[in-house]
N, C-alpha and C positions, 0 to 999 in steps of 0.2 A: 700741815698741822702745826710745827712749830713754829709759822711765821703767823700763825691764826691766834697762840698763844701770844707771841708777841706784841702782837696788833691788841692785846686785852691788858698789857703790861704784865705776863706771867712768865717768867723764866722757869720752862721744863725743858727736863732735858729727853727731848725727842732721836727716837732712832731708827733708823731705816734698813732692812736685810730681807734678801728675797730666800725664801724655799727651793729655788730652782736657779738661782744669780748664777749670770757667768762673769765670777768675782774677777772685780779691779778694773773690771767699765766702767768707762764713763755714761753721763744719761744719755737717751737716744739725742740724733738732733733736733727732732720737732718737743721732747719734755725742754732743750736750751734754749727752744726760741720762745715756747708760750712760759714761760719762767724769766727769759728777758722782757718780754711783755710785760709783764706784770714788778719788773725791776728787785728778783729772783735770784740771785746767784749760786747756780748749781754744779759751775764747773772745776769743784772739787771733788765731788759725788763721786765713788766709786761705788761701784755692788760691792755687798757681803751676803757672804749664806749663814743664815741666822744659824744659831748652836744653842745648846741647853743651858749655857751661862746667862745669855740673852736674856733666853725665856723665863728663866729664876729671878733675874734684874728686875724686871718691866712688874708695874703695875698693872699697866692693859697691854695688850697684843693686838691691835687691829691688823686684818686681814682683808683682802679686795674680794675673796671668791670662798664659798664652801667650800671646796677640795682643800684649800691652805690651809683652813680651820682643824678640816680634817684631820690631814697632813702632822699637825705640831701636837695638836691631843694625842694622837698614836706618839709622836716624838717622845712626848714627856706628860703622860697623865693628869701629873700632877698640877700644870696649866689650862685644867678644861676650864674653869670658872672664873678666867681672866681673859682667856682668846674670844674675842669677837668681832663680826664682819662689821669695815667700816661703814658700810650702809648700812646699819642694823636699823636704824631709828629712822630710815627712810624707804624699808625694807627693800633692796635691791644688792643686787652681786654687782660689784664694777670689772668687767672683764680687762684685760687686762691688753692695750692699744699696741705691743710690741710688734713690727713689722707691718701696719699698717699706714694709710696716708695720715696724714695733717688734719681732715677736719674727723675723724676715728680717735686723734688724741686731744684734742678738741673738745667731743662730748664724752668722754671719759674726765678730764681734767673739771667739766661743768658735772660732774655727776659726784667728782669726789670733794670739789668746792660744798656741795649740799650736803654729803655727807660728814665731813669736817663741821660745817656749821651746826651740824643736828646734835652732834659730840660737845661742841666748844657752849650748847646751851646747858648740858647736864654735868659739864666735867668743872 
């Protein structure tokens, strides 16, 4: 999403933190390779586990799956009318590719490309 902004000439500041992060990793190999592909550099990336400061920060909250939606509205109430799934607008859950092969992150990566795109027409 932030290089989607980029790519529009809009400097936001985008953030990234998982529900579940096993904080201070790096991305998978295959998120380094389809990222160098695309001439990406994500090998600063570490996980965070988002916290209620986050979720007070942010204007929107996108999310890959209803569980995570879930998940943050229980966290902090007061973020339900800002957390939404980043498929929304293409109505789809993007599961989420961790431990599987290469072409599994693949069509996750093409599912969240359409999703990003559906965002960056309304945002």
């Amino acid at each position: 999403m932030r290089q989607a902004f980029l790519d529009r000439g809009r400097q936001v500041d985008v953030r990234s933190a998982g529900i579940g992060a096993v904080v201070g990793h790096s991305a998978d190999d295959s998120v380094h390779l389809l990222m160098d592909r695309r001439g990406i550099d994500v090998s600063s990336h570490r996980a965070i586990q988002v916290n209620q400061d986050m979720l007070r920060w942010a204007d929107l909250v996108l999310v890959m799956e209803d569980a995570h939606r879930s998940a943050l509205r229980r966290r902090d109430p007061s973020t339900a009318g800002k957390v939404f799934l980043l498929g929304h607008w293409i109505d789809t859950q993007i599961p989420d590719p961790y431990m599987k092969p290469l072409p599994v992150f693949e069509q996750t990566l093409d599912l969240i490309d359409r999703a990003v795109g559906s965002w960056m027409d309304r945002l």
